[in-house]
Backbone as CSV, one residue per row, in Angstrom:
resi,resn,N_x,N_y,N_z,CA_x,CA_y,CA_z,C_x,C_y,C_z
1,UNK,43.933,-96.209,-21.751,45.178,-95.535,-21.434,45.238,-94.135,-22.056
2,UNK,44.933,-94.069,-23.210,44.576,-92.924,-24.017,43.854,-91.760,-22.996
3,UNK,42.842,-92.127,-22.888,42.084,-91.298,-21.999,42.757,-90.786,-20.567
4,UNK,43.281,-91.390,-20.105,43.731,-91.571,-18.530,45.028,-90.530,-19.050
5,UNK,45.929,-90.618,-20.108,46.655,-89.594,-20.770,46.118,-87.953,-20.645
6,UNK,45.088,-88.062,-21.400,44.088,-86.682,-21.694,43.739,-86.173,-20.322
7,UNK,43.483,-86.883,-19.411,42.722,-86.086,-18.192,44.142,-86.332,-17.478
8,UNK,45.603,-86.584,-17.419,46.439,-86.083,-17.233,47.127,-85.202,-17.168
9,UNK,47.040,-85.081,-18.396,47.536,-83.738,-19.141,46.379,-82.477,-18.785
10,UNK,45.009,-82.112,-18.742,44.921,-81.323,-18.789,44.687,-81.395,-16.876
11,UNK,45.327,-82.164,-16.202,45.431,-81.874,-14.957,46.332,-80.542,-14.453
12,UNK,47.237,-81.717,-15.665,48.724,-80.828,-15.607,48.924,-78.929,-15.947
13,UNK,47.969,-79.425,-16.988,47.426,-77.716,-17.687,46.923,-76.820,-16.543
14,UNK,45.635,-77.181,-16.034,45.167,-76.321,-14.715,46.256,-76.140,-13.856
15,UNK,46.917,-77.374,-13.373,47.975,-76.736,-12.313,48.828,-76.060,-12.270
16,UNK,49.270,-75.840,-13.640,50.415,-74.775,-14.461,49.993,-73.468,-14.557
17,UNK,48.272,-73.634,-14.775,47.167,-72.370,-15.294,47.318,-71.208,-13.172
18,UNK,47.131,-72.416,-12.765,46.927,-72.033,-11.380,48.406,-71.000,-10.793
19,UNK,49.384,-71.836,-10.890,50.518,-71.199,-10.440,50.883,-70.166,-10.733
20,UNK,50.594,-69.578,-12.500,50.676,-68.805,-13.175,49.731,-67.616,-12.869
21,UNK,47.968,-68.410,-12.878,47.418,-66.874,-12.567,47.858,-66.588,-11.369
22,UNK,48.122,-67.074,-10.076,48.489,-66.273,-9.058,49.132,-65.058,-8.680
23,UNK,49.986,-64.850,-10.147,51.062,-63.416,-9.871,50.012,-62.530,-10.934
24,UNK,49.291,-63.267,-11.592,48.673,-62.385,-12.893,47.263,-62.058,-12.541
25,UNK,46.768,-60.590,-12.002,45.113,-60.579,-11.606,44.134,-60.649,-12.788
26,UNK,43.383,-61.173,-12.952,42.293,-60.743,-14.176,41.811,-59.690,-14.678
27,UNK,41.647,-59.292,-15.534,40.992,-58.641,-15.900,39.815,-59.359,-16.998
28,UNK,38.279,-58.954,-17.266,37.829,-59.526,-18.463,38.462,-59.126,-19.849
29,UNK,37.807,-59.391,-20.795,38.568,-59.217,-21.756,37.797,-59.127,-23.050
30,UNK,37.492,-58.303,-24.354,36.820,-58.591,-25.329,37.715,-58.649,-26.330
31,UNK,37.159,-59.384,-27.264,38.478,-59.498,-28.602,37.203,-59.017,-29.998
32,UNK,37.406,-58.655,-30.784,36.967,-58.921,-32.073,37.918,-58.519,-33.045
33,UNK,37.445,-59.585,-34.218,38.233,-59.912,-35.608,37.837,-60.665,-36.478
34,UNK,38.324,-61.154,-37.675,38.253,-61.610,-38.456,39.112,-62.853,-38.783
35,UNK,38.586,-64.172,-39.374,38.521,-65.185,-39.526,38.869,-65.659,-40.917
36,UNK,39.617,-66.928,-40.840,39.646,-67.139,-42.703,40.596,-68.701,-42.706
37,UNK,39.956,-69.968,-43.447,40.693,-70.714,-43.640,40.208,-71.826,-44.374
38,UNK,40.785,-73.062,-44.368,40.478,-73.943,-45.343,39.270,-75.269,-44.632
39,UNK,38.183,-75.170,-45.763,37.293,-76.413,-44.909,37.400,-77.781,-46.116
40,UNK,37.142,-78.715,-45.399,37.424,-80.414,-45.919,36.126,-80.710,-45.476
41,UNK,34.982,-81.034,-46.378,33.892,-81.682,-46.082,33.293,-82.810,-46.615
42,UNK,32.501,-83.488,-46.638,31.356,-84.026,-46.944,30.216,-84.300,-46.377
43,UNK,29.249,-85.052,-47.064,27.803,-85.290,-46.705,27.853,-87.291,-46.005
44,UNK,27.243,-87.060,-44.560,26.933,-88.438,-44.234,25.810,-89.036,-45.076
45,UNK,25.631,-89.499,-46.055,24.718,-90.187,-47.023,24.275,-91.194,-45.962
46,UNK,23.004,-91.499,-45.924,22.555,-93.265,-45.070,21.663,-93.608,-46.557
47,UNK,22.428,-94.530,-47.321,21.116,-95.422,-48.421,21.561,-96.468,-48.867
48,UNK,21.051,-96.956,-49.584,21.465,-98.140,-50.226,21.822,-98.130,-51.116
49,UNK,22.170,-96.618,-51.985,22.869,-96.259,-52.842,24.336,-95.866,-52.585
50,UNK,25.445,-96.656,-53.085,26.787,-96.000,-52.171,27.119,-95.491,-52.882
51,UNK,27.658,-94.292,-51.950,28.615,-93.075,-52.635,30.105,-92.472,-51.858
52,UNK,30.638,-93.634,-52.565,31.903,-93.168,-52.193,32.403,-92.041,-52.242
53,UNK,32.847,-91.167,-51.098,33.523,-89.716,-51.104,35.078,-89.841,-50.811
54,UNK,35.494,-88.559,-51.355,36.452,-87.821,-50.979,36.526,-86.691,-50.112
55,UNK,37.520,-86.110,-49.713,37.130,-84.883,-48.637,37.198,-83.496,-49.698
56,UNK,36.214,-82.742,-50.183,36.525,-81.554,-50.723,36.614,-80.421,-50.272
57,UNK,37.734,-80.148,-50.507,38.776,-78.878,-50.114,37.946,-77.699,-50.904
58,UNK,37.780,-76.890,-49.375,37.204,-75.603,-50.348,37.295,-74.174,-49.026
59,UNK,36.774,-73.440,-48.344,37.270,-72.216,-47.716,36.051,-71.795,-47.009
60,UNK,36.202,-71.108,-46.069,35.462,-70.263,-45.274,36.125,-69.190,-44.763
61,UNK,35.424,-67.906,-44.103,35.936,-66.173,-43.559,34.827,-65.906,-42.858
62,UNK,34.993,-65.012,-42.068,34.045,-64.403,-41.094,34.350,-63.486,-40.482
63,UNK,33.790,-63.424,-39.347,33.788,-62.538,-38.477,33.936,-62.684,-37.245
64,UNK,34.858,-62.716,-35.483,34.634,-63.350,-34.831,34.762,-61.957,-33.537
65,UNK,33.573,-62.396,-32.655,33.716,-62.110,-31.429,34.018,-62.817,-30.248
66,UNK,34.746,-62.542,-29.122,34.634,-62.772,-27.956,34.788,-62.158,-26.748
67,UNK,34.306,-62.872,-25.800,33.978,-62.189,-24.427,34.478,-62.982,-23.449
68,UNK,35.846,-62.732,-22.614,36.561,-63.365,-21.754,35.994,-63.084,-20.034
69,UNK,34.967,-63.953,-19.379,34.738,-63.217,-18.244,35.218,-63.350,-17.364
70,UNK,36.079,-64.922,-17.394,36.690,-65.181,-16.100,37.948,-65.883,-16.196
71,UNK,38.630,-66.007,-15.229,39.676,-66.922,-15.527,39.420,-68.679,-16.363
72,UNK,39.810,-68.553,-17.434,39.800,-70.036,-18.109,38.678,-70.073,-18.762
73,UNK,37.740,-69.394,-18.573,36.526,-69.398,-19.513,35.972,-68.071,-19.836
74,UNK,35.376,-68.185,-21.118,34.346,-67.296,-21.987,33.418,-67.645,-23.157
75,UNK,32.730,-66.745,-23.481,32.287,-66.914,-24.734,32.463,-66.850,-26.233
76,UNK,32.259,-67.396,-27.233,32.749,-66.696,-28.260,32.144,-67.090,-29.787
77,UNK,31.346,-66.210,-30.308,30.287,-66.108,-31.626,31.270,-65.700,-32.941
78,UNK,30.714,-66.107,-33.788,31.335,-66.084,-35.090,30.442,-65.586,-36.359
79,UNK,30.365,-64.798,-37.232,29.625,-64.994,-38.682,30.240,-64.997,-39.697
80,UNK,30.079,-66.530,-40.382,31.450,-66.898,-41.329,30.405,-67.211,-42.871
81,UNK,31.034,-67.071,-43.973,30.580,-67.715,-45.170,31.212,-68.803,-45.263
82,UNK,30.697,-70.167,-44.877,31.195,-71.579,-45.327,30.796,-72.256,-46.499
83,UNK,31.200,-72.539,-46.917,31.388,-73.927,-48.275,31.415,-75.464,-47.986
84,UNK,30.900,-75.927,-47.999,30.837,-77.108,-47.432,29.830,-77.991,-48.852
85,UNK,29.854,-78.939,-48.794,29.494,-79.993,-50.092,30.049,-81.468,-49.674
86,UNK,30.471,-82.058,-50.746,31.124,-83.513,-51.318,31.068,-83.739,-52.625
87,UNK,32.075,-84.570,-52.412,33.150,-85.185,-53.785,32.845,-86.320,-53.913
88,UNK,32.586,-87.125,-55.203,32.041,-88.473,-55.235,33.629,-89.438,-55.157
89,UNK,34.384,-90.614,-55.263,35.223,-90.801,-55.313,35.192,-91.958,-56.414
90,UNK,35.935,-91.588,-57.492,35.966,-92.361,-58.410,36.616,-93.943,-58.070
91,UNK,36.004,-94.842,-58.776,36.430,-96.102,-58.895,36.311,-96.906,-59.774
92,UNK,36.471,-98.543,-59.749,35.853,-99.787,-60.963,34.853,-99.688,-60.660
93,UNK,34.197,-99.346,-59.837,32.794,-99.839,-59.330,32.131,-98.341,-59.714
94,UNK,32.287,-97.961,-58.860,31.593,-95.971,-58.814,32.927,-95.547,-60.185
95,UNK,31.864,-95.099,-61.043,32.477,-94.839,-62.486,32.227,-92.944,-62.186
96,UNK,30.932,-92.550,-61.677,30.614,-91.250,-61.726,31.913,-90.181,-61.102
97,UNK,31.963,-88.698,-61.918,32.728,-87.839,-61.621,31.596,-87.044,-60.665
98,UNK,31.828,-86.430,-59.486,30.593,-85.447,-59.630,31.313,-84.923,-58.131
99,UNK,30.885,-83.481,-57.909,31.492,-82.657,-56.595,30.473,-81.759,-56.787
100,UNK,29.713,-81.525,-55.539,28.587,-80.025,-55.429,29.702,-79.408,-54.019
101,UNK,29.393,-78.060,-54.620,29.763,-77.099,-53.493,28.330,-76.429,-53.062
102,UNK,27.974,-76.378,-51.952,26.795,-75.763,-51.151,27.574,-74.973,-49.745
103,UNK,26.786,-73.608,-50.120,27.364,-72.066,-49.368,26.108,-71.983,-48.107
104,UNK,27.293,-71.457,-46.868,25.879,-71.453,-45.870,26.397,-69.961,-45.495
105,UNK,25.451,-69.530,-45.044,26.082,-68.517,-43.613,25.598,-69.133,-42.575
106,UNK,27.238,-69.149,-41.239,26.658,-69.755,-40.069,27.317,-68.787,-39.385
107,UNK,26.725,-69.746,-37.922,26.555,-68.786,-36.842,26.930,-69.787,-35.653
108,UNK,28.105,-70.084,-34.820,28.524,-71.017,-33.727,28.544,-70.266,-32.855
109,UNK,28.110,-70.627,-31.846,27.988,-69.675,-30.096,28.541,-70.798,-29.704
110,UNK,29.727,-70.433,-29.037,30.841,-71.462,-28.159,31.468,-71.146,-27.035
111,UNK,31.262,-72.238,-25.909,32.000,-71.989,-24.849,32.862,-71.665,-24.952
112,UNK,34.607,-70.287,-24.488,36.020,-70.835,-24.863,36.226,-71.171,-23.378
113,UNK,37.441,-72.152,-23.288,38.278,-72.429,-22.762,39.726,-72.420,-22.620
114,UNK,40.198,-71.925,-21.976,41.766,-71.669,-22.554,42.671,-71.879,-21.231
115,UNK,44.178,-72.777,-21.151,44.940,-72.989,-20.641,46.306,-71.720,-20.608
116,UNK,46.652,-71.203,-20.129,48.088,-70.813,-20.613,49.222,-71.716,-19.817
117,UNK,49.908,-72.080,-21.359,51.321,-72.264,-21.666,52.415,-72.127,-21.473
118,UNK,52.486,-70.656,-22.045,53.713,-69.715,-21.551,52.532,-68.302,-21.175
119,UNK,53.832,-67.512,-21.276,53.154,-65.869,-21.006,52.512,-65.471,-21.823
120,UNK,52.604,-65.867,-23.471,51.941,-65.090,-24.267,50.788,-66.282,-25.605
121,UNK,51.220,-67.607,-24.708,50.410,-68.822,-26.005,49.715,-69.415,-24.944
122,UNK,48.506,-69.588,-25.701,47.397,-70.234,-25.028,46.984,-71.609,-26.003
123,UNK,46.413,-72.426,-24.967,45.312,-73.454,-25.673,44.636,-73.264,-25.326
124,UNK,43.288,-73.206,-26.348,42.332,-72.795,-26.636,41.115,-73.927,-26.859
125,UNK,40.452,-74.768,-26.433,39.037,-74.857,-26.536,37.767,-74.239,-26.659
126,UNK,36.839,-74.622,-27.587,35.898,-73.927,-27.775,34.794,-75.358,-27.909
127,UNK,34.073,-74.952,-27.506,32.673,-76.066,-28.162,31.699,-75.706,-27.616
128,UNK,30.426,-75.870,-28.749,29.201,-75.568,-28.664,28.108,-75.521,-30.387
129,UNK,26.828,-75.436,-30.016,26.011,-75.481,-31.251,26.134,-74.592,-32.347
130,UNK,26.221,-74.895,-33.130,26.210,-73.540,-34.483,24.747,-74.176,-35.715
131,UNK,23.985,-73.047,-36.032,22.828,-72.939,-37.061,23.663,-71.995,-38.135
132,UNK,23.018,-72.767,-39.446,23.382,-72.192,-40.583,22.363,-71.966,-41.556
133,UNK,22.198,-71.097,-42.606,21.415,-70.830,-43.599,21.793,-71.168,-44.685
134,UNK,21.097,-72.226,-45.341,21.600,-72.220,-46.571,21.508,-71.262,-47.781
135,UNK,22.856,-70.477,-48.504,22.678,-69.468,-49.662,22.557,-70.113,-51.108
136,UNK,23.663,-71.029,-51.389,23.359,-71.499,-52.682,24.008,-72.733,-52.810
137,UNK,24.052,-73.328,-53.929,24.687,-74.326,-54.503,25.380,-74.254,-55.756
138,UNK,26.180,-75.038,-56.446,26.595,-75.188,-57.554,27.512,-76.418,-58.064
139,UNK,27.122,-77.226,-59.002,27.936,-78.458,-58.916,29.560,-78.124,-60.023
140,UNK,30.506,-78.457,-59.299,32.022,-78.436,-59.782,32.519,-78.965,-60.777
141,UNK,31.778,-80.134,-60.383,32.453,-81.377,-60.970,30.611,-81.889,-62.057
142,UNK,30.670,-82.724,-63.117,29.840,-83.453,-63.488,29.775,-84.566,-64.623
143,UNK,30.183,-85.398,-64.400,30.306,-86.651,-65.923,29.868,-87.641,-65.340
144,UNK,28.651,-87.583,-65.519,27.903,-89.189,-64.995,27.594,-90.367,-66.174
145,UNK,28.562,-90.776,-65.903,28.715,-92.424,-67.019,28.014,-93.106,-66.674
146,UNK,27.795,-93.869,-65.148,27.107,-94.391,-65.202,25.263,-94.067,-64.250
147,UNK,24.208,-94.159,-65.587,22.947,-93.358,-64.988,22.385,-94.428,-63.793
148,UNK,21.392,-93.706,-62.898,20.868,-94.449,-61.918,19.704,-95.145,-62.167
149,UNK,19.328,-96.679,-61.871,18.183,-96.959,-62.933,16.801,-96.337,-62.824
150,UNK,16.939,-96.253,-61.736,15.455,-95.546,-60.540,15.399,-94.318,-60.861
151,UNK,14.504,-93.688,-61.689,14.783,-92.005,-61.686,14.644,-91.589,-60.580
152,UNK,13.225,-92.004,-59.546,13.654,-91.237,-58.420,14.728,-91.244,-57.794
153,UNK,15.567,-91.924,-57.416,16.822,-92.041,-56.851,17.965,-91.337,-57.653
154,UNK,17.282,-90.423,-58.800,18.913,-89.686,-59.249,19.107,-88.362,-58.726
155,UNK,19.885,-88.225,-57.761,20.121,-87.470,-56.809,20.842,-86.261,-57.527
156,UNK,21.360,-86.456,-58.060,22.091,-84.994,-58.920,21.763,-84.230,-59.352
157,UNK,20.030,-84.032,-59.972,19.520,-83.108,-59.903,18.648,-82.698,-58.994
158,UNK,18.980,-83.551,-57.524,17.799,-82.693,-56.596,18.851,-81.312,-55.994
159,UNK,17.744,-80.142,-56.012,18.938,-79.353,-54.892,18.381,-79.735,-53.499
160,UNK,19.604,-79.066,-52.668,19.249,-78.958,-51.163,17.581,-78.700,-51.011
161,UNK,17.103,-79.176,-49.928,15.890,-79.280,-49.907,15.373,-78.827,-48.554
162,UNK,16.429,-78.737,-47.453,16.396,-78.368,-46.005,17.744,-77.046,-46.146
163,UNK,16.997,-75.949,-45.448,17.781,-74.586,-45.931,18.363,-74.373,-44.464
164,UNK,17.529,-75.054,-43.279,18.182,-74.687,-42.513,18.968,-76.164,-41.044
165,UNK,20.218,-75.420,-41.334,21.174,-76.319,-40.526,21.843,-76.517,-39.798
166,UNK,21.908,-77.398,-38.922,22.055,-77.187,-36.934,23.029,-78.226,-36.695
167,UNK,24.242,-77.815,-36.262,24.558,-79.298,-35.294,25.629,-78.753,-34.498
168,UNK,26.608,-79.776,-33.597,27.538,-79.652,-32.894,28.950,-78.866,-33.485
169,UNK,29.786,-78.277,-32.868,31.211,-77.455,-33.454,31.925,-77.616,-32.100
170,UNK,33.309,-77.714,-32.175,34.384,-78.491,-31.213,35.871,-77.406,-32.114
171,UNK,36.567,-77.160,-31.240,37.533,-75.900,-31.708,39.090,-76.415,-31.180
172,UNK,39.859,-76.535,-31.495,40.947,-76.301,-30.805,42.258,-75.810,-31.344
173,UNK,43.186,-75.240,-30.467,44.276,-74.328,-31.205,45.096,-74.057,-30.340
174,UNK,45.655,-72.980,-30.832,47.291,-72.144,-30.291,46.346,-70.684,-30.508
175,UNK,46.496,-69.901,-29.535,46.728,-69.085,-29.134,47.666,-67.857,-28.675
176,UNK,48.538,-67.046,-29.889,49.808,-66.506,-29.790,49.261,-64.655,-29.229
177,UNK,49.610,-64.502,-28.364,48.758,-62.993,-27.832,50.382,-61.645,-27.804
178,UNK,50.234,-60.653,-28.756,50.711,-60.024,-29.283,50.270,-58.605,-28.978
179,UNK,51.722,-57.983,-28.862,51.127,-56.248,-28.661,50.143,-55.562,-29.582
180,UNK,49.910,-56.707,-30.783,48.944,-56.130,-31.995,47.943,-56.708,-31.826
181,UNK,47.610,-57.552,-31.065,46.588,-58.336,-31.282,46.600,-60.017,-30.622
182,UNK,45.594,-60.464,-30.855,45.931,-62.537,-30.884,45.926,-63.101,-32.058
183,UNK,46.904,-63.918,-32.818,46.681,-64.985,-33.651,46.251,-66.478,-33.050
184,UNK,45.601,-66.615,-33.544,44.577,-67.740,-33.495,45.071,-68.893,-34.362
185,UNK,45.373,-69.903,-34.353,45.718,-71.311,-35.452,44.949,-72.423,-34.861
186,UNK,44.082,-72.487,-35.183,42.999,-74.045,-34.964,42.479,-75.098,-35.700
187,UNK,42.319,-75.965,-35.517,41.722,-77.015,-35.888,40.331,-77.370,-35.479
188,UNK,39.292,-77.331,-36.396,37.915,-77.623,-36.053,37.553,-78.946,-36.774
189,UNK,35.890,-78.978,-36.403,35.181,-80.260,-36.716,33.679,-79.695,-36.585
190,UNK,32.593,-79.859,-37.465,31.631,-79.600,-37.430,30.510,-81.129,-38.080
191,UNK,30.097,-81.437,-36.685,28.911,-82.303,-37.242,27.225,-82.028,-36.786
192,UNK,26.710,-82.485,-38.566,25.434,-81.325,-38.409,24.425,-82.612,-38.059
193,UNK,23.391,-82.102,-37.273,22.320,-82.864,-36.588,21.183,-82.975,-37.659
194,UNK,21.166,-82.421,-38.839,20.261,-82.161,-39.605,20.424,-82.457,-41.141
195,UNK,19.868,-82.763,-41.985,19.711,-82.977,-43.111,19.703,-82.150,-44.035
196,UNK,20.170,-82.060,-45.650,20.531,-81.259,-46.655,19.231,-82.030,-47.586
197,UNK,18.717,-83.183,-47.369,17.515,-83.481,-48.571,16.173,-83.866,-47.787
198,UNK,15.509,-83.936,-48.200,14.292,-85.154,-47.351,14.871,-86.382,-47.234
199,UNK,14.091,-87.258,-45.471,14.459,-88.133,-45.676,13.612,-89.202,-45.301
200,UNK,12.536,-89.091,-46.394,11.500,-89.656,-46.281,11.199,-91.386,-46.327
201,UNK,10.808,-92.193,-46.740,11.316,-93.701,-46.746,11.076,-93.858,-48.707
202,UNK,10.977,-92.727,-49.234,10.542,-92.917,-50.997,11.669,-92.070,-50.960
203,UNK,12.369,-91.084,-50.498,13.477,-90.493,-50.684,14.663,-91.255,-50.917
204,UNK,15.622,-90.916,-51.995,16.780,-91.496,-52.411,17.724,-91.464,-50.697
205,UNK,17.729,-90.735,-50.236,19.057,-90.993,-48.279,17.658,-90.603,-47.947
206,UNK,18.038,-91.617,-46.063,17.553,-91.821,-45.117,18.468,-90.729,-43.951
207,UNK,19.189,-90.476,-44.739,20.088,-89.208,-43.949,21.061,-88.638,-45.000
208,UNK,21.461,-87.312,-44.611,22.357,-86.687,-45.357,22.654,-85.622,-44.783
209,UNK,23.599,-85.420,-43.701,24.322,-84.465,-43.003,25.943,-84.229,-43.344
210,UNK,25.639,-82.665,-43.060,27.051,-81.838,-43.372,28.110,-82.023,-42.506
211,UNK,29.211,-82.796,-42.344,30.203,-83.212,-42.510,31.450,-82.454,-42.295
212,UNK,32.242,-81.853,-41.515,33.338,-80.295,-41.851,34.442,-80.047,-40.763
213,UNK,35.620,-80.731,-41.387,36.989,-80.502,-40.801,37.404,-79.305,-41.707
214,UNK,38.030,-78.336,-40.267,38.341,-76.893,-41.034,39.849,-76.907,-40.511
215,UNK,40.453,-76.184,-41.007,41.807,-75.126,-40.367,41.435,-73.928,-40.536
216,UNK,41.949,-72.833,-39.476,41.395,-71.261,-39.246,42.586,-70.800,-38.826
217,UNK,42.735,-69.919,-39.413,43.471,-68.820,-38.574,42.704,-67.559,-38.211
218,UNK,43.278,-66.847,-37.146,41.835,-65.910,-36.419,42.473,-64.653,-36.028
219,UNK,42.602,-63.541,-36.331,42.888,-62.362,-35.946,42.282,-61.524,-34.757
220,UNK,42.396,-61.425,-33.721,41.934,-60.464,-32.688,42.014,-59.410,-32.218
221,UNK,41.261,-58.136,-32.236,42.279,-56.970,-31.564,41.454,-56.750,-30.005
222,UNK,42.387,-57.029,-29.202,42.010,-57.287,-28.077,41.635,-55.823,-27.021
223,UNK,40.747,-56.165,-26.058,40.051,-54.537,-25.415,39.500,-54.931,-24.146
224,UNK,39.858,-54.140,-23.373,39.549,-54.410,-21.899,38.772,-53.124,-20.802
């Protein structure tokens, strides 16, 4: 039912989109600006070591372009400094304190998609692949009470070990379009196809991917 909802609604969206562009001709459209907001991440661990997380709150900014070519669709690239890591989550069981923050520069090339609303607010879809570089690390947090018996398996002092990182990005928002510009308010999700350690079968994870619910707000100055 859920679903049958969703492809309702954005029935409803096109047919609203339709009526609307009819009085309004196209023009393309380029935007560029700048980017800035809060990211919630962690690492998908696969082992037999559990590590309970929390979501750690930490920030990303950038840079954003786009290129509007047609009605309802375009393109649109970004170069942001993200933060992204995990938080261990304390318990009776999991005694350890511990939070690493790890810095990327990335790079998302995304379809947009956009509905209009009214005259001047849009919804906004975006999705597509983004690659990142890893810059550094640094751990936040550290009081490990209880040690791991396996030295190989003590993960806290390995660093990142895979520098470079790839996966899926999914966008969505409000769209407020202004004689100054567009504000942008979205909600993202980033899941990475790739690994932050080895994940060898003597390796402590059998996986360990980056993890990343963001909020953004997005500045545009728009040019035609």
């Amino acid at each position: 039912m859920k679903f049958i909802g969703i492809i309702a609604l954005f029935i409803f969206l096109w047919f609203g989109e339709q009526a609307y562009s009819q009085t309004n001709s196209f023009q393309p459209e380029w935007g560029y600006g700048i980017n800035g907001g809060l990211t919630f991440s962690k690492v998908g661990f696969n082992s037999y070591i559990n590590v309970p997380q929390t979501l750690l709150k930490q920030f990303s900014g950038g840079f954003t372009v786009r290129y509007i070519s047609e009605n309802h669709f375009g393109i649109q690239g970004e170069l942001n400094y993200s933060l992204r890591g995990w938080k261990e989550r304390t318990d009776t069981v999991h005694v350890n304190q511990y939070a690493r923050s790890i810095a990327y520069l990335e790079i998302p090339v995304l379809t947009h998609i956009y509905f209009n609303l009214a005259k001047r607010v849009r919804l906004i879809i975006n999705l597509g692949p983004q690659v990142g570089i890893y810059l550094k690390g640094k751990d936040l947090e550290k009081n490990i009470v209880q040690e791991i018996s396996d030295p190989a398996l003590n993960y806290y002092d390995i660093p990142v070990q895979r520098s470079f990182d790839y996966g899926l990005k999914g966008v969505m928002g409000l769209e407020f379009r202004t004689k100054a510009g567009s504000f942008i308010l979205d909600g993202r999700y980033y899941y990475s196809l790739s690994d932050i350690f080895n994940n060898k079968r003597a390796d402590p994870f059998q996986a360990s991917n980056n993890q990343v619910i963001g909020i953004n707000l997005t500045y545009l100055f728009r040019w035609r």
